[in-house]
Each structure stands twice: as structure tokens, then as C-alpha cells.
C-alpha positions as CSV (number, residue, x, y, z in Angstrom):
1,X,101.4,117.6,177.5
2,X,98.7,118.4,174.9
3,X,98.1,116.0,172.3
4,X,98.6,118.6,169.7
5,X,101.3,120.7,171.0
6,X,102.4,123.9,169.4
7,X,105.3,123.5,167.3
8,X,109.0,122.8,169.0
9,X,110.5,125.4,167.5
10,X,108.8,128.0,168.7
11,X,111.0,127.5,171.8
12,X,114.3,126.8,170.1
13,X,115.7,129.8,170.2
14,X,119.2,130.1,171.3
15,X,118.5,133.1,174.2
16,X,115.7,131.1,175.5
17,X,117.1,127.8,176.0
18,X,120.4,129.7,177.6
19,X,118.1,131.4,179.5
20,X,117.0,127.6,181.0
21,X,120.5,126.7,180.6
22,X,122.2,129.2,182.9
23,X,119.1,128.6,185.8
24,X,119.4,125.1,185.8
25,X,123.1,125.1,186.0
26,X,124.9,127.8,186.6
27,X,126.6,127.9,190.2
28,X,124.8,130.1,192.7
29,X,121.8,130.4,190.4
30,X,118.3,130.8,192.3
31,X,115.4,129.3,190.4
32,X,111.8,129.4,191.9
33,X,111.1,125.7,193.1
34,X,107.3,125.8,191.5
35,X,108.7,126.7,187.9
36,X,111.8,124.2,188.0
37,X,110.0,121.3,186.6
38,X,108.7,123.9,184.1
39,X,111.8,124.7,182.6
40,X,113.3,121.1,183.0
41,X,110.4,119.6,180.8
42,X,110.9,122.3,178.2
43,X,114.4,122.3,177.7
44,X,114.2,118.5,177.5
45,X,111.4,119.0,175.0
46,X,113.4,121.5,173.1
47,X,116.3,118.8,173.0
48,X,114.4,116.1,172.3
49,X,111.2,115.9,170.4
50,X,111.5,115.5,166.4
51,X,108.8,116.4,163.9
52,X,108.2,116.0,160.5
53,X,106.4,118.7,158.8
54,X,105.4,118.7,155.5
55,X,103.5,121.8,153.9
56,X,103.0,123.8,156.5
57,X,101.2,120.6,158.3
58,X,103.2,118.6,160.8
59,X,102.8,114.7,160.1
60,X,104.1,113.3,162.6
61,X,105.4,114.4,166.5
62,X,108.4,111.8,168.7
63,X,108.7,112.4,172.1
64,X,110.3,108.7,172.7
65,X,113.4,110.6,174.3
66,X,111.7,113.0,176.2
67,X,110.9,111.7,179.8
68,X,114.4,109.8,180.0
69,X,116.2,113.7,178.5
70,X,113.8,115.5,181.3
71,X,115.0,112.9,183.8
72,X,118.5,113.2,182.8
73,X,118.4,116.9,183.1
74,X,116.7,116.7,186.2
75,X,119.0,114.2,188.1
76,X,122.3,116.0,186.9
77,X,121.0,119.4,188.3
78,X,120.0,118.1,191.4
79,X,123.5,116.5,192.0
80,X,125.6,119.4,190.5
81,X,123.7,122.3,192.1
82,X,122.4,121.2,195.4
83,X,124.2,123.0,198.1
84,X,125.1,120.5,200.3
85,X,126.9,118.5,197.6
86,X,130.6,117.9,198.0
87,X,133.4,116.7,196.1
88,X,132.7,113.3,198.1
89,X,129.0,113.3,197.1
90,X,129.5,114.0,193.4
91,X,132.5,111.3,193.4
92,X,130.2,108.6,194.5
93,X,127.8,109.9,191.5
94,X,130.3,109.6,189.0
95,X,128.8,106.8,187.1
96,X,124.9,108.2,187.1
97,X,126.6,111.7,185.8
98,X,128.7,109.6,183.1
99,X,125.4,108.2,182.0
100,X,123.3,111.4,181.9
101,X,126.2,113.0,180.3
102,X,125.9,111.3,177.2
103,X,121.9,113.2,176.5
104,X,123.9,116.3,174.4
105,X,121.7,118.8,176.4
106,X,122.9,117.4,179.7
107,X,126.3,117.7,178.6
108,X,126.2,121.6,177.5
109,X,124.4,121.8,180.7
110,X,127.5,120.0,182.5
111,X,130.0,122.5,180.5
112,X,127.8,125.6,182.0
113,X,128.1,124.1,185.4
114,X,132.0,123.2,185.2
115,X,133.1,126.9,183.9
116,X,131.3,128.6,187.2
117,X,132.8,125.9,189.3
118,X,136.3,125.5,188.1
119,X,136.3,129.2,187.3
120,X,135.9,130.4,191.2
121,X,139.2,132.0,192.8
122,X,139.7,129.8,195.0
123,X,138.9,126.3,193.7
124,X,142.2,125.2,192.7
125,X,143.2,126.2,196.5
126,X,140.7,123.7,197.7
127,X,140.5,120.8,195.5
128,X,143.9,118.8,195.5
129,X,142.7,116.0,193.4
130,X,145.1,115.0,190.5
131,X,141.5,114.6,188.2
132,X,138.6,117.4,190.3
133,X,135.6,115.6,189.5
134,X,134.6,118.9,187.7
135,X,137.4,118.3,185.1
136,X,136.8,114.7,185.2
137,X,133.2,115.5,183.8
138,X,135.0,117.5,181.0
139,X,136.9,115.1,179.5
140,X,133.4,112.8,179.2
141,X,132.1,115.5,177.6
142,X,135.3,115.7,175.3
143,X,134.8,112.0,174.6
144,X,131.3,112.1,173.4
145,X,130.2,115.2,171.8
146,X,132.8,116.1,168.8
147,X,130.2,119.5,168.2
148,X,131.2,120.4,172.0
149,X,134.8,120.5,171.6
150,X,135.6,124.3,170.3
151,X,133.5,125.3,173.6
152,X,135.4,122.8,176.1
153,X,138.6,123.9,174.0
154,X,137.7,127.7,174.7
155,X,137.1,126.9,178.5
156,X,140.6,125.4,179.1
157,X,142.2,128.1,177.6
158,X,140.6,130.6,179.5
159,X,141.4,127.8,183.1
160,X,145.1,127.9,181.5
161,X,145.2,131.8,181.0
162,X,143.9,132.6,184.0
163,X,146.0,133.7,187.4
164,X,146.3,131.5,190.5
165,X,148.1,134.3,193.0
166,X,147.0,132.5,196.0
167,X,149.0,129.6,194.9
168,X,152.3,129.2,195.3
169,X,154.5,128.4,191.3
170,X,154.7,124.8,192.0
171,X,151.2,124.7,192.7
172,X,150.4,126.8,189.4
173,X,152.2,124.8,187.5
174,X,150.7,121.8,188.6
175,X,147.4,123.1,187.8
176,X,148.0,123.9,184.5
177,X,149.3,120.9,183.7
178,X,146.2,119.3,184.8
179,X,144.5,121.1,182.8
180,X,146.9,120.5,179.9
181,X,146.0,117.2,180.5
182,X,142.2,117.4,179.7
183,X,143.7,119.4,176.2
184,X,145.9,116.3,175.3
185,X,142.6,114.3,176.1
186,X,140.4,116.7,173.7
187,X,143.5,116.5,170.8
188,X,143.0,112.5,171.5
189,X,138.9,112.7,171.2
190,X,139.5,114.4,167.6
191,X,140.0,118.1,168.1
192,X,143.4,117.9,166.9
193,X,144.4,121.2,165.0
194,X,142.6,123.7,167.1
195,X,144.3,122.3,170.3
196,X,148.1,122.4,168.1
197,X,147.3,125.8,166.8
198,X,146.7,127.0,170.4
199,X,150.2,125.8,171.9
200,X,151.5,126.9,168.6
201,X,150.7,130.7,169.3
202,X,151.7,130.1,173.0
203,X,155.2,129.2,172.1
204,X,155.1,132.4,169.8
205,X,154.0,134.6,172.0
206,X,156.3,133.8,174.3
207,X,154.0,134.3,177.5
208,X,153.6,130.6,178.6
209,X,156.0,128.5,181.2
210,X,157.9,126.5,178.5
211,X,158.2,123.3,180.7
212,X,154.5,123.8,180.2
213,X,155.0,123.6,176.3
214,X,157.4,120.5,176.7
215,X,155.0,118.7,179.3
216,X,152.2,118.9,176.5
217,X,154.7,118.1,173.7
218,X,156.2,114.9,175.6
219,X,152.6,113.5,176.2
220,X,151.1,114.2,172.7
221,X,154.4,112.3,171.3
222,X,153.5,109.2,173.4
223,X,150.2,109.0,172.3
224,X,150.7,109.2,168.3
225,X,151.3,107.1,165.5
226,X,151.9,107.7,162.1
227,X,150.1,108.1,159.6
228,X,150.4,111.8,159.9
229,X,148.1,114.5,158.3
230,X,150.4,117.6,156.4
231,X,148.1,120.1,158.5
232,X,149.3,118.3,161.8
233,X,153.1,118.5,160.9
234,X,152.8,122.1,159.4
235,X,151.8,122.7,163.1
236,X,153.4,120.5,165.3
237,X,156.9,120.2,163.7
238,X,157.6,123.5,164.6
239,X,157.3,123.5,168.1
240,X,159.6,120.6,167.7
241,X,162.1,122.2,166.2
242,X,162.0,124.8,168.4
243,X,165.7,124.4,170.7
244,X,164.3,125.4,173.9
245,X,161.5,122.4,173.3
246,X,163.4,119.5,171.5
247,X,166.9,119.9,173.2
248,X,165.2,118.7,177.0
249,X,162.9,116.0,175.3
250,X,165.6,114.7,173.7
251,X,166.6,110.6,175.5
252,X,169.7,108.8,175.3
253,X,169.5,105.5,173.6
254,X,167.3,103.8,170.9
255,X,163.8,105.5,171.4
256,X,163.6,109.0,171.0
257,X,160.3,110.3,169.6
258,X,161.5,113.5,169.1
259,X,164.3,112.6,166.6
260,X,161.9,110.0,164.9
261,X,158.9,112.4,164.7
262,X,161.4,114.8,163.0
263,X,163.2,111.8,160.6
264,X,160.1,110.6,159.7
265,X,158.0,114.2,158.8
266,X,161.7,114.9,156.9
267,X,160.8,111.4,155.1
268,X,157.1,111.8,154.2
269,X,156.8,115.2,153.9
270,X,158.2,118.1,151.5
271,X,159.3,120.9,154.6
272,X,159.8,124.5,153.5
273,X,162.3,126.5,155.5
């Protein structure tokens, strides 16, 4: 609040601002009610101020975003972290946490609170929604902040890797295809090749349901359109190829996307063996 405050980067360091990060949102996290507004107004300060230094002498200091970031940080933690806040609750918030969500430091805030949610045992068990509102605030995350994808990438796969013994196989599977859902929704947000290269290695490694593998497949070939980038073929094409993939996606009649995704990549594009 001073007039000539020291300068911002003296707090933007990466273990100090997670240290903010994992109070203000992390599941089960106790923060001292007398230093909360404390670590709310720096981490939006962090965020949010810009200066222009020049010689060693700063000319000139903006802190235009920094109430409505503090208030954004502030309402999103108080919705997300209260105790008494349901599924209910946070469902009839959607459209304030859409809005806060689009501040960058809200959203890695958001991602912070979604891994210790989503990632409890028993979550899954107790959440039936075809779209959680935990995943549903993924995919706005997805949808907004390209330099967030690798980390909401690296979440799924670890949501998709993990077990669900106290669901039944049905149940598991229907899980994971939720959550191959929110990948299909990060390939069509931009984060194209990392998300291929991942089922890619799945299909190698042989470890993953492959209705899983065709489910993804069948919904990424609705969604495309050519032009089609060499990388994206030298990835996808493959799994395509692949008999225990293509010979179940396979339709009768005059639209089949899986013969002309192949017709057209032998068209365009030189293929090695």
C-alpha cells in the first residue's frame, strides 16, 4: 500500500508464490484467518502489477489489475475451499468461477485446487455427474490459458493412470472416458501433439483398455478437418492403422472417417513404412 513500494520482484519467486498457492487452494489446507488477506493481496500483487524500470530506477508502477486480481483470488478461494461447500453450491457459482478463471493466477490457483479434489480416493465414488464441476473448471482452464495446458495435460494423465478399486469396470471405464473427454477438449483448445503423443505411447505400451484408445480416436475424428499438419499424421495415422483400433471404427456406408482420414493422409502425404 505504500506509494513507493519495494520492487515486485522481490516476491516473484516461484517457491514463494507456491507457497501462497498451495494455502490458498489446496484442499484441507489451514491458513491463519488474520494473514489470509495478506497472502491474497500479495499473490495478486505478484500477478498483477507491471513496472518499467529503466537504469536501475523504476519509472513508472500499474496496479490497474490489482484490486479486481485480489478480488478474483479471493472470491474463488472462498467458494472452492469453504467447508460447507457442495457440489450444489459450487454449481450455482459456475458463472462467477468462469469469470474469475479467466485472471491467469486464479486459474493455476483453480488447477491446484482440482488435483487435491479430483485426486481423493473416493471422489469418483461420490460424484456421478457426466461433467464434476471440478473437471468442468478444467476444461475453462484448457480454453483460456494455452501456457496452462502441459500442466492440465500432466493432471489428466496422472486422473487416467490412476486406480479406481472401489469402482466396479463399468464404472472405471466410464470415468476414464470422462476424463478422456477433457483431453479431446485440451487437443481442441490447441494442445494437439502432446495429447497424440500420449495415446500414441498408451497404444504401445499396451497397458490401456483399448475401447479406451477407440473412444478417444472416434471423437477426435469427428471433430477434425483437413488441412492436416505432417507432425499430426506422423502421430495419429498410426494408431489408425493399428487393426485392433480401425477394424471396430470402421461404418458401413458412405461416411467413414477412418478410411477417409487414411485416403486422404495416403493422398497428401509421403508415408514411410
Amino acid at each position: 500500500t505504500s506509494r513507493d513500494p519495494p520492487p515486485v520482484e522481490l516476491i516473484r519467486v516461484p517457491a514463494f508464490l507456491d507457497l501462497f498457492m498451495q494455502s490458498l487452494f489446496k484442499p484441507g489446507a489451514r491458513i491463519n484467518p488474520d494473514h489470509k488477506h495478506k497472502y491474497i493481496h500479495l499473490l495478486a500483487y505478484a500477478a498483477s502489477v507491471v513496472e518499467i524500470w529503466k537504469k536501475n530506477k523504476r519509472l513508472s508502477i500499474n496496479q490497474d489489475e490489482l484490486k479486481a486480481t485480489a478480488k478474483a483470488i479471493e472470491t474463488v478461494h472462498n467458494l472452492c475451499c469453504a467447508e460447507n461447500t457442495g457440489a450444489s453450491e459450487l454449481l450455482a457459482e459456475l458463472g462467477t468461477l468462469y469469470r474469475c478463471i479467466r485472471f491467469p493466477v486464479v486459474a493455476v490457483g483453480v488447477l491446484t485446487w482440482v488435483d487435491g479434489t479430483v485426486s481423493k480416493p473416493k471422489f469418483f465414488e461420490q460424484h456421478t455427474h457426466p461433467t464434476p464441476v471440478p473437471l468442468a473448471l478444467l476444461d475453462e482452464v484448457s480454453t483460456y490459458h494455452p501456457l496452462l495446458h502441459p500442466h492440465v495435460l500432466q493432471l489428466l494423465i496422472k486422473l487416467l493412470e490412476t486406480e479406481y478399486p472401489e469402482l466396479d469396470a463399468m464404472k472405471q471405464l466410464k470415468v476414464k472416458k470422462i476424463l478422456l473427454n477433457r483431453m479431446v477438449h485440451l487437443l481442441s483448445c490447441g494442445h494437439v501433439l502432446p495429447v497424440v503423443a500420449y495415446i500414441r505411447r498408451c497404444l504401445e505400451k499396451l497397458d490401456t483398455d483399448l475401447s479406451l484408445i477407440r473412444y478417444f480416436v472416434s471423437e477426435v475424428l469427428d471433430m477434425i478437418i483437413p488441412p492436416y499438419t505432417s507432425d499430426f499424421v506422423r502421430l495419429f495415422l498410426p494408431i489408425l492403422e493399428n487393426d485392433s483400433i480401425a477394424s471396430t471404427l470402421k461404418r458401413a456406408g458412405e461416411h467413414d472417417p477412418v478410411t477417409e482420414f487414411i485416403a486422404h493422409c495416403q493422398s497428401n502425404f509421403m508415408l514411410l513404412d
